[in-house]
C-alpha positions in Angstrom: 0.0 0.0 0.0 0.9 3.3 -0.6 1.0 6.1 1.9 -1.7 8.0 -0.3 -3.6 5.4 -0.1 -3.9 4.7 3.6 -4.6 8.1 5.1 -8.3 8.9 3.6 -8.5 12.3 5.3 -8.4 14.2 8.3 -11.3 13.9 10.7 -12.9 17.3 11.9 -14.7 17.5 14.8 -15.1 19.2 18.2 -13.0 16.1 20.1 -10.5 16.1 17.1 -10.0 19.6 17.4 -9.7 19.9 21.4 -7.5 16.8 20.6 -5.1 19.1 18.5 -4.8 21.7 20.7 -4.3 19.8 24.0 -2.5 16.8 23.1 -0.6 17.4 20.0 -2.9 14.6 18.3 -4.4 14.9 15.2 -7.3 12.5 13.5 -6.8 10.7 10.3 -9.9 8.5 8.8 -7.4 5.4 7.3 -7.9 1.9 5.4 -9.5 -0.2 8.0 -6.3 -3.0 6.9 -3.8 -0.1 7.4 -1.4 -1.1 10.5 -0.5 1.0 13.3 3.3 1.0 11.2 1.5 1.9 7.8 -0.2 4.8 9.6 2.8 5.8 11.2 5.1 5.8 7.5 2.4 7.2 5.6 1.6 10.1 8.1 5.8 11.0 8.5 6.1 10.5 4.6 3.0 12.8 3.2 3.2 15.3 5.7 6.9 15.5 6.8 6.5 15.3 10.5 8.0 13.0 13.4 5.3 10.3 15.3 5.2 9.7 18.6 2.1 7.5 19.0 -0.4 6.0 16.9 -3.5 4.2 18.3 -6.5 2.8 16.4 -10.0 2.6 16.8 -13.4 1.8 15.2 -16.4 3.6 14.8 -19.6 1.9 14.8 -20.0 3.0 11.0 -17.0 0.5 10.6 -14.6 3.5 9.7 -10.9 3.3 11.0 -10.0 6.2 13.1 -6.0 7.0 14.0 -4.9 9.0 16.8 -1.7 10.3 15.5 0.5 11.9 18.2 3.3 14.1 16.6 6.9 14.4 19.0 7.4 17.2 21.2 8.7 20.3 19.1 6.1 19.8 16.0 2.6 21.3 15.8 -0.1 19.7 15.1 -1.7 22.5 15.0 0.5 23.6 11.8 -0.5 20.6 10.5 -3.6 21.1 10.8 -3.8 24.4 9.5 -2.3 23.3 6.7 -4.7 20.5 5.7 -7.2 22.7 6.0 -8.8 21.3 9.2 -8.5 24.8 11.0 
């Protein structure tokens, strides 16, 4: 798989965004077969940042959602901003 094809896109809501300002975590919407390593690879290869931390969860749409914790000294913030989230 290739990193464009395992992030989706970037999941905007109120948690995501208190996420982002208060834990440095931003939400991705991935393949549900993506590993915790693809996420990880694709995320630091599309967007040019470090990872920390990536845990998984799904909704009960069946939707894959990755928490995607960037190292200390990046923003996810700037990340965000510049995806468009905020």
């Amino acid at each position: 798989m290739d990193a464009e094809s395992i992030i989706l896109y970037p999941l905007i809501s109120e948690k995501a965004i208190s996420l982002i300002h208060n834990s440095n975590t931003i939400v991705f919407i991935v393949r549900s077969d993506a590993t915790k390593q693809q996420i990880r690879r694709a995320v630091e290869d599309l967007y040019g940042v470090h990872v920390t931390d990536v845990n998984t969860a799904i909704t009960k749409d069946g939707r894959k959602k990755a928490y995607v914790r960037l190292v200390e000294g990046e923003s996810a913030l700037d990340l965000a901003t510049k995806l468009g989230v905020i």
